[in-house]
C-alpha positions in Angstrom: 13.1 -108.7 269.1 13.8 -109.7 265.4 13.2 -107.4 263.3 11.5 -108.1 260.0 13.6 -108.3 256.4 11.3 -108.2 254.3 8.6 -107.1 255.2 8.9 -103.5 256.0 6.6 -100.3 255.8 7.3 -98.4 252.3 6.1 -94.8 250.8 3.2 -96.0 248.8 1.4 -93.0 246.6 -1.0 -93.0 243.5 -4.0 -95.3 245.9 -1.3 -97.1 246.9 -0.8 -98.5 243.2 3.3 -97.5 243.1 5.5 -98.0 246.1 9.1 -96.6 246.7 12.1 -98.2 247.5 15.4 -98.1 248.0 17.8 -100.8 246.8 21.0 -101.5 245.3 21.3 -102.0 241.5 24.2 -103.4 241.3 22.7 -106.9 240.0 21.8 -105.1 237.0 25.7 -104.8 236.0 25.3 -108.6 235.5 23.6 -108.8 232.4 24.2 -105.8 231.0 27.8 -106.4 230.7 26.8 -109.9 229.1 25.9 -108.0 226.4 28.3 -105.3 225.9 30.8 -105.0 223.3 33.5 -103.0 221.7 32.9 -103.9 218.2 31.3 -106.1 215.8 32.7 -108.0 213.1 30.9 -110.1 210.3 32.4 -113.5 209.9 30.7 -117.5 209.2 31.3 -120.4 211.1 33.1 -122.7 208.9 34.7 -125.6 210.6 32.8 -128.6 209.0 29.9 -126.7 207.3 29.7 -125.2 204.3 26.3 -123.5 204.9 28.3 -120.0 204.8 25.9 -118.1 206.7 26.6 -114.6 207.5 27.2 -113.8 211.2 27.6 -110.9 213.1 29.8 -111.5 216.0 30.4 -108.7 219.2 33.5 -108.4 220.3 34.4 -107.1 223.8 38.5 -107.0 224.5 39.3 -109.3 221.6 36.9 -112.1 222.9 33.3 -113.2 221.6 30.7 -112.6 223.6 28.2 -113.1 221.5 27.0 -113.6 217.8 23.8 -112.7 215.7 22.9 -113.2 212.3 23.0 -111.0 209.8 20.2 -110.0 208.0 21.3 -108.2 205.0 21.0 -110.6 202.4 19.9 -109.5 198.9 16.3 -110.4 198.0 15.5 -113.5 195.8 12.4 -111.4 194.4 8.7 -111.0 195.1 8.0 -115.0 194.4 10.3 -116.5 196.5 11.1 -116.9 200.0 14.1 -115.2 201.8 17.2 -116.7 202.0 17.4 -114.5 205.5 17.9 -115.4 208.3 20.7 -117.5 207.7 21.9 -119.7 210.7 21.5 -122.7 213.0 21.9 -123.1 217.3 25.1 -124.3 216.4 26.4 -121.6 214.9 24.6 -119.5 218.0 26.5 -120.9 220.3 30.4 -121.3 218.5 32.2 -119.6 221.2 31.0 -121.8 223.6 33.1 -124.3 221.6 35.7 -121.9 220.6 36.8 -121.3 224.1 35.6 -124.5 225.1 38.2 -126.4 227.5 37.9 -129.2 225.2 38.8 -127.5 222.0 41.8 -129.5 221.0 44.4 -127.0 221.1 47.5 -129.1 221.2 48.8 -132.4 219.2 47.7 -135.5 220.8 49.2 -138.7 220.0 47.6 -142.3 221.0 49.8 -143.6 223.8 50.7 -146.8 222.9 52.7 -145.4 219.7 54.6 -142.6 222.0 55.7 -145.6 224.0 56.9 -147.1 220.9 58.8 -144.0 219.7 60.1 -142.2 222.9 62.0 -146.4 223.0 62.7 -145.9 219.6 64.4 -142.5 220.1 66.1 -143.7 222.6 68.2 -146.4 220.7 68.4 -144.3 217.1 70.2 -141.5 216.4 68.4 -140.8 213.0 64.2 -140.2 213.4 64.1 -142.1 210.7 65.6 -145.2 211.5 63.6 -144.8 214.7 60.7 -144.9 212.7 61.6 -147.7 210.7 61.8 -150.2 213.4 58.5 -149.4 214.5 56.9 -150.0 211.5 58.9 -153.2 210.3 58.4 -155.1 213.8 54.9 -156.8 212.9 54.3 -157.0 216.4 54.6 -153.4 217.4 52.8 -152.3 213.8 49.7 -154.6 215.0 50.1 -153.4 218.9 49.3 -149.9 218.2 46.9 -150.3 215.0 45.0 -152.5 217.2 44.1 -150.0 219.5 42.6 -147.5 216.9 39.2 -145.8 218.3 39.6 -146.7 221.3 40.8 -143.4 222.9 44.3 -143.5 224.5 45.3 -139.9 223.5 47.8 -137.9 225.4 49.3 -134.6 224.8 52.7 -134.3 223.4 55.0 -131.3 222.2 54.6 -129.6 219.1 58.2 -130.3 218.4 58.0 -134.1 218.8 55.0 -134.2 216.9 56.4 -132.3 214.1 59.5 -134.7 214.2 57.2 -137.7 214.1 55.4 -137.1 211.5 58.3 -135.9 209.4 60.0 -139.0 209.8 57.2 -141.1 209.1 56.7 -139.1 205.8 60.5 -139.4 204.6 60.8 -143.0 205.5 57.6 -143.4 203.5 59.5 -141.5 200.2 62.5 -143.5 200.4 61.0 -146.8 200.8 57.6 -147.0 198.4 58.3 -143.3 196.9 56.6 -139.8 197.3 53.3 -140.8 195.3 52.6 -143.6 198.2 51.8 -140.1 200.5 47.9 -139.1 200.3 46.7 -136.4 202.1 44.1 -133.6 201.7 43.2 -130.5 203.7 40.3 -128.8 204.9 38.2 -127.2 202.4 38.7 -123.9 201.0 35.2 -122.8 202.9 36.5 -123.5 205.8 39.7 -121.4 205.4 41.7 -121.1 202.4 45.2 -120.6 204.4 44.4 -124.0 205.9 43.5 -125.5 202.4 46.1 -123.4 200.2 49.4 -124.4 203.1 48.0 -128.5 202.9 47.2 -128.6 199.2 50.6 -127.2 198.5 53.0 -129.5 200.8 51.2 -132.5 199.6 51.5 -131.1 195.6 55.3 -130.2 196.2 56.4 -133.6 198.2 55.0 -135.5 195.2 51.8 -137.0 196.7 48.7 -137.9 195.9 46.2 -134.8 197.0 43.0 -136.6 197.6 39.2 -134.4 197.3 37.8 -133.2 200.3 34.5 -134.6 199.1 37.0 -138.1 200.9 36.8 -136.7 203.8 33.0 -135.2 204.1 31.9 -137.9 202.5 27.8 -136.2 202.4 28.8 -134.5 199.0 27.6 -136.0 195.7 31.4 -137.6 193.7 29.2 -138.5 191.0 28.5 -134.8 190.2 32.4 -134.3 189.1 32.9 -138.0 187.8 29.7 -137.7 185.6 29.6 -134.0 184.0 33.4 -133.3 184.8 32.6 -130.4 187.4 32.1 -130.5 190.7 28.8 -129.9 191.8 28.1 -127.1 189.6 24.2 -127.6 190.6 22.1 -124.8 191.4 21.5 -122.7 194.8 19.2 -124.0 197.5 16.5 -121.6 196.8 15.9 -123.3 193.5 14.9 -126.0 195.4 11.1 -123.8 195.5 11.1 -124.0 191.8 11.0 -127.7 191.8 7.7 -129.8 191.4 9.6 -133.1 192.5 12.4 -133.4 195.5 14.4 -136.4 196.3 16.5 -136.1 199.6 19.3 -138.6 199.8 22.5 -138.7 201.2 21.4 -135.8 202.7 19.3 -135.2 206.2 18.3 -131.6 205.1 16.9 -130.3 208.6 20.7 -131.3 209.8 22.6 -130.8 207.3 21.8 -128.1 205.1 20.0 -126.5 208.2 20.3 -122.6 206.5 18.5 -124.0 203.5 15.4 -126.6 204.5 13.1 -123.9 204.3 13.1 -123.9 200.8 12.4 -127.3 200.7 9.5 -126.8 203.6 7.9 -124.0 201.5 8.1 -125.8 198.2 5.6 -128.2 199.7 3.1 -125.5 200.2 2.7 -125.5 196.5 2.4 -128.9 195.7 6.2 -129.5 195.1 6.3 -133.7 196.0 9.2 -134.7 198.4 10.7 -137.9 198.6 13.3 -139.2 201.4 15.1 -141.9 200.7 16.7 -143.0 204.3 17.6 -146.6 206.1 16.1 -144.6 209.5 13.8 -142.6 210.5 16.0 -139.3 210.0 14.5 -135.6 210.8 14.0 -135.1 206.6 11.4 -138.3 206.7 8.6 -136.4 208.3 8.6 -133.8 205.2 8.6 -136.4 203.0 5.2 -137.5 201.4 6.9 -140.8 200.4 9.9 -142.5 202.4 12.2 -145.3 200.4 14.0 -146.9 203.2 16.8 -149.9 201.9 18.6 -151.9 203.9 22.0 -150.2 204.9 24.7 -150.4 202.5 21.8 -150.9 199.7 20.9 -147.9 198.0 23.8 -148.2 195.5 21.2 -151.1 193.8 18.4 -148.6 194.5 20.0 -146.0 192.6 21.0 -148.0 189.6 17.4 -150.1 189.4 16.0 -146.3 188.8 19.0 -145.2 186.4 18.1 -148.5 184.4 14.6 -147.5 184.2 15.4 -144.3 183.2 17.6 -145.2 180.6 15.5 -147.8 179.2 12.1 -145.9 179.0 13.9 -142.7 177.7 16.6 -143.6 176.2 16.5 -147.7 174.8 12.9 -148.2 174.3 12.1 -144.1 172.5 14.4 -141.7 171.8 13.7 -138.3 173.7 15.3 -135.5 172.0 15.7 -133.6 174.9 17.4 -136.3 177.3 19.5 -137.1 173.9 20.8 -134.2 173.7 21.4 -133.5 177.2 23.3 -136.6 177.6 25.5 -136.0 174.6 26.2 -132.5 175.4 27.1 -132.2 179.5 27.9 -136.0 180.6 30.5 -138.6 180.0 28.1 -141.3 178.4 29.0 -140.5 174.6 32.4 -141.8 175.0 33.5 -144.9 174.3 34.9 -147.6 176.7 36.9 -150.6 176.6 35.8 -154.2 176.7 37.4 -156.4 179.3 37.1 -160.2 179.5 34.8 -161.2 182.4 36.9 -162.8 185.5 34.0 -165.2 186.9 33.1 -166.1 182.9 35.5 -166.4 180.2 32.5 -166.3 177.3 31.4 -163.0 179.1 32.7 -159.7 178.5 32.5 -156.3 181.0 32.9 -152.8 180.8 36.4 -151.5 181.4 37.8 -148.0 181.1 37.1 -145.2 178.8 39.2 -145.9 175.3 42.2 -143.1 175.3 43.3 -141.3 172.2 46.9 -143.3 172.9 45.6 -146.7 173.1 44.7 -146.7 169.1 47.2 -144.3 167.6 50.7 -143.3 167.8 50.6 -138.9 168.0 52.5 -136.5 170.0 49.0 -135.0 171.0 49.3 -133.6 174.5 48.0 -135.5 177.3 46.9 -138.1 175.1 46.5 -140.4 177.8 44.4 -137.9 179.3 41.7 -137.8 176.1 39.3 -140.1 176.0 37.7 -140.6 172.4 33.8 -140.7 171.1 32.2 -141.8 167.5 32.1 -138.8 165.2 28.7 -139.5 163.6 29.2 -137.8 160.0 32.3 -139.4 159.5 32.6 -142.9 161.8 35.8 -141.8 163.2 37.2 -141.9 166.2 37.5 -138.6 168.0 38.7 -136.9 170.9 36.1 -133.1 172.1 36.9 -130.2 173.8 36.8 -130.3 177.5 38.8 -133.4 178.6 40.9 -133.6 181.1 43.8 -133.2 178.7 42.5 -130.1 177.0 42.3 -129.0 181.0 46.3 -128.8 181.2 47.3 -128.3 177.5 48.5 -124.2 176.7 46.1 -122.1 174.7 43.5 -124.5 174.4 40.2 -123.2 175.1 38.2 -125.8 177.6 35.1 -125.9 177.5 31.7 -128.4 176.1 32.2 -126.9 173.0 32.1 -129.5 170.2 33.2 -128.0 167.9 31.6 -129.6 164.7 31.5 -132.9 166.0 28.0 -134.3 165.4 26.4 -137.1 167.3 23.4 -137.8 166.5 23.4 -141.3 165.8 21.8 -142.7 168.9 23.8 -146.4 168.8 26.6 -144.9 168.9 26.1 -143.8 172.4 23.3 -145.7 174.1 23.1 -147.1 177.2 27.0 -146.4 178.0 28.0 -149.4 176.1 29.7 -148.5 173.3 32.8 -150.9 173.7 35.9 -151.2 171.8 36.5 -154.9 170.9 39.4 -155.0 168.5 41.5 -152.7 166.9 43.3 -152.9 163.2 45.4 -151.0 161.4 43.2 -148.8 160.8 39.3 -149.5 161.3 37.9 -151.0 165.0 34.5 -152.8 165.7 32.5 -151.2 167.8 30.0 -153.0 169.9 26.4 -151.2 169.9 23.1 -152.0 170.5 24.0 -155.9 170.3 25.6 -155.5 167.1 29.0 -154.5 165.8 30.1 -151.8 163.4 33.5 -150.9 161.7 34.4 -147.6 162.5 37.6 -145.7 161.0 40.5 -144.9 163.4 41.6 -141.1 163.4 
């Protein structure tokens, strides 16, 4: 006779309310070592993010088991919300990537160009030459370019990788020269070894060290190119002291995930939200209006509302306060060239900003660095503090400072299209406002 396994007779006591039983516990060990550790260490996650949030993560025999976030952040003051707690579900869940069997751990080179080289290797001593008749054979060049994105990566040796690349790099030098090598490395949030050791072989081969806002790509480059500092804006909680939000370039919920809060809660007080998006992205439904442009068309979006601003604030009435913002922390007082117009010869276009060397013969430093503006009191032609060329020049103190220089003649400066036509010997006409004037050169 069978004999039942689970259902048994059992002590039962207090009106048969409790029962007692006797099992094995061992399934217990299961989770409770999921969770044990031997220390905890505070760190951020900061391979392609620069939210920065602050992590605890438990470490049990020098592997991650699990990570939490921290929640000691200083308060932002009885009227605002927390910044805590600081974090996303992929930051939750980084050691599932870090010891991920996918993590790329190893150089990987696309297959068709090892063929090419481990031939090349064979028939040339010298890497280089190797190198060189890959590259100068049109049909090999196009044979492996052609293939780009479309997978094809196999695993090679650090040693052949290393030899690769450091052949293609000195062919490179020898043939076009060292400033034909661009290159940039991760950012310094991410890990400033990483940055510091890339930023420093590209600066000391002679190359061209490109921004990493070229290889994110969802930072602002007007922010450096327009005020000369990059994105000196202020923290995400200041987003709640805003009335009026406009989200662009920028899916907030995804991108920013740390810091949408502030942009949910500003809502709550009647802060208006705008999203400007080509699709329905997660920021839209916050938004109580949604611009949406044909891809590859907000560029003409964002210049039809910089016209508008310009010409109700700035062309049509003077406002002091945009005046003098404009004058004192962006790049629209200086003066720019005047090129003749490709498509029509009677037409003229904007060119470059006029340098202190194109109109005058000095030993100033950098003067090809120093663009100029219209000294108001005096019509000349001047060059302020806190060029690029006061940057690099020794004991020079850079900053906005403008030291004396007035401009508060509006036509010298308005709508960015203060253009040098011709220059004499020494006076220039400057075009402004649809009309020229003679100004003296310094």
């Amino acid at each position: 006779m069978l004999k039942s396994r689970f259902f048994k007779k059992v002590d039962k006591f207090n009106g048969n309310f409790t029962q007692l039983e006797e099992h094995s516990r061992r399934w217990e060990k299961l989770y409770k070592e999921r969770w044990a550790h031997d220390k905890v260490v505070r760190t951020t996650h900061g391979v392609n993010c620069t939210g920065s949030c602050s992590w605890n993560v438990y470490v049990k025999q020098g592997v991650v088991t699990w990570e939490h976030q921290s929640t000691d952040y200083p308060s932002c003051g009885p009227n605002m919300p927390e910044y805590e707690p600081r974090g996303c579900p992929r930051g939750a869940s980084f050691s599932w990537y870090e010891y991920s069997p996918l993590r790329i751990k190893y150089p990987y080179i696309r297959e068709r160009l090892w063929k090419f080289w481990e031939d090349a290797r064979n028939n040339f001593d010298n890497p280089i030459d190797a190198w060189e008749s890959i590259v100068t054979d049109p049909e090999k060049t196009k044979s492996y370019k052609s293939v780009r994105g479309h997978g094809g990566l196999i695993r090679v040796k650090w040693g052949d990788a290393t030899e690769m690349i450091a052949a293609m790099l000195i062919y490179t030098i020898k043939k076009y020269g060292p400033d034909r090598i661009a290159g940039f490395s991760p950012i310094p949030a991410m890990s400033m070894l990483s940055y510091s050791s890339g930023a420093r072989f590209i600066s000391l081969l002679g190359g061209e060290m490109l921004s990493f806002y070229d290889w994110y790509a969802d930072l602002p480059p007007a922010s450096p190119q327009v005020w000369g500092e990059q994105t000196d804006v202020p923290e995400s909680a200041d987003w709640y002291n805003s009335q009026y939000l406009i989200m662009w370039g920028s899916n907030v919920p995804l991108t920013r995930t740390p810091d949408a809060h502030f942009m949910v809660e500003a809502r709550y007080k009647g802060t208006k939200v705008v999203s400007v998006s080509p699709d329905y992205a997660e920021n839209v439904k916050f938004a109580d209006n949604w611009l949406a442009p044909h891809p590859g068309s907000d560029a003409a979006l964002a210049q039809g509302m910089t016209h508008v601003i310009l010409n109700e604030f700035y062309n049509n009435k003077q406002v002091p306060y945009f005046t003098d913002y404009v004058k004192r922390f962006t790049d629209l007082p200086f003066v720019i060239m005047l090129d003749q117009s490709e498509t029509n010869k009677e037409h003229v276009v904007s060119g470059r900003f006029l340098r202190i060397s194109d109109i005058k013969d000095t030993d100033t430093p950098n003067s090809e660095w120093k663009p100029v503006l219209v000294d108001e009191p005096t019509d000349n032609l001047v060059v302020p503090n806190g060029t690029i060329g006061q940057r690099w020049e020794k004991g020079k103190k850079w900053n906005l400072d403008l030291d004396g220089i007035s401009l508060n003649s509006h036509s010298w400066v308005r709508m960015n299209v203060s253009l040098i036509c011709l220059a004499l010997m020494h006076k220039a006409m400057v075009f402004s406002n649809g009309h020229f004037h003679v100004v003296r050169l310094p």
